[in-house]
C-alpha positions in Angstrom: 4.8 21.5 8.6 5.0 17.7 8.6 4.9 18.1 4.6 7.9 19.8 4.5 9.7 17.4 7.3 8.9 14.1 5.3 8.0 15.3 2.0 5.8 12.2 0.5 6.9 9.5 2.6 4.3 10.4 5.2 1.5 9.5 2.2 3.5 6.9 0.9 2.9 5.2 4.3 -0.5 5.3 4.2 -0.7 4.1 1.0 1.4 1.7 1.6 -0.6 0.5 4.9 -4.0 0.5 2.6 -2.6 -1.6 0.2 -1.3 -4.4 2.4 -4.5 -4.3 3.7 -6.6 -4.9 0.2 -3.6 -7.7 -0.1 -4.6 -9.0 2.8 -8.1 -9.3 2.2 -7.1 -11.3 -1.1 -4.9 -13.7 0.4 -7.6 -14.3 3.3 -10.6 -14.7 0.4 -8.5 -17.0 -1.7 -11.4 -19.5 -1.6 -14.3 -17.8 -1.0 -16.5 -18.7 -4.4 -17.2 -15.0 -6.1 -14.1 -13.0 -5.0 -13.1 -10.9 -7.2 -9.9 -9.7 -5.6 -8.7 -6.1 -6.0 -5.5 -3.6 -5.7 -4.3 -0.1 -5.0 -2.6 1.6 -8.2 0.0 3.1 -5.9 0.9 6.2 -7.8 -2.7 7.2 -8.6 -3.6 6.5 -4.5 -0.1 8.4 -4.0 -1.5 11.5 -5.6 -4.5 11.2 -4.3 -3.3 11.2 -0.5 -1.0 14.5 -1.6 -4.4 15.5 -2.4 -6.2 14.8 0.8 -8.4 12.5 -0.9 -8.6 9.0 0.9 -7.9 6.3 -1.4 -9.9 3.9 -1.0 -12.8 5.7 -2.6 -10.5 7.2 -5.3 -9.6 5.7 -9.2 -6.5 3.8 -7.4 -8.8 0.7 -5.7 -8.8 -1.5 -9.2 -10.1 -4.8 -9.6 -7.4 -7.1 -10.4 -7.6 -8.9 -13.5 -6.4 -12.9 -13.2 -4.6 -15.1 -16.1 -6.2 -18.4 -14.7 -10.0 -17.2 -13.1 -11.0 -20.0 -11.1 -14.6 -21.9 -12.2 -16.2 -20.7 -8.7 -15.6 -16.5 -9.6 -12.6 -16.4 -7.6 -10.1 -13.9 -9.1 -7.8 -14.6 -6.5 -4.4 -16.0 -7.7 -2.4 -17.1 -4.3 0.7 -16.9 -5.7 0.2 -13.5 -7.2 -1.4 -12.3 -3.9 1.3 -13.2 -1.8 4.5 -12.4 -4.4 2.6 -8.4 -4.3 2.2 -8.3 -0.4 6.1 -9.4 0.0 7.1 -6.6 -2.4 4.5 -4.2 -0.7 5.8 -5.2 2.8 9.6 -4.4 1.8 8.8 -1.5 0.7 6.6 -0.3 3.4 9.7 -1.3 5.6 11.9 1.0 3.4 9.5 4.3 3.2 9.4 3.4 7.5 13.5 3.2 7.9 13.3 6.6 5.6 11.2 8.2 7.8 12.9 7.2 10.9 15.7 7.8 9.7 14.5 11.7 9.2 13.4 12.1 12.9 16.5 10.8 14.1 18.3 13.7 11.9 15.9 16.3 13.4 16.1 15.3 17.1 20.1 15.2 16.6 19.5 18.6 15.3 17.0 19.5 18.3 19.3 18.5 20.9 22.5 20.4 19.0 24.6 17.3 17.8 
């Protein structure tokens, strides 16, 4: 029933959650020698959570590929890193207000107003 009530944003969420999470991880490993640091392909984790399949062991966790690899291994760029979680946390923030949004309009509807 709650796929009918929220549609995708439920799953967009969670992927949403997972990702900042995987950009986290970057940000935090930004000098450990050997990193390579990775990201979530949001619409392919998307379809897999409408799936039921959890994303981080799907196709969507993707090593990211840098345009200045650092001579210790490190993939991580900082700036790219932090650029993606800012974007990733505004929309996180957006699919939440959506969904709170939507339970507001059914407990107005609940209570009759």
């Amino acid at each position: 029933m709650a796929d009918t009530l929220f549609g995708v944003h439920g799953a967009a969420l969670e992927v949403r959650a997972q990702r900042m999470g995987v950009l986290a991880s970057n940000i935090a490993n930004a000098s450990t020698p050997g990193f390579k640091a990775r990201d979530i392909d949001f619409k392919t984790a998307l379809g897999a959570a409408e799936n039921g399949v959890a994303t981080a062991n799907g196709d969507a966790l993707q090593y990211r590929v840098p345009t200045n690899p650092s001579m210790d291994g490190n993939t991580v760029e900082l700036a790219t890193e932090q650029t993606a979680f800012a974007e990733n946390a505004v929309q996180y923030q957006t699919t939440l207000s959506f969904l709170n949004g939507r339970i507001n309009q059914i407990t107005r509807a609940l209570r009759g107003e």
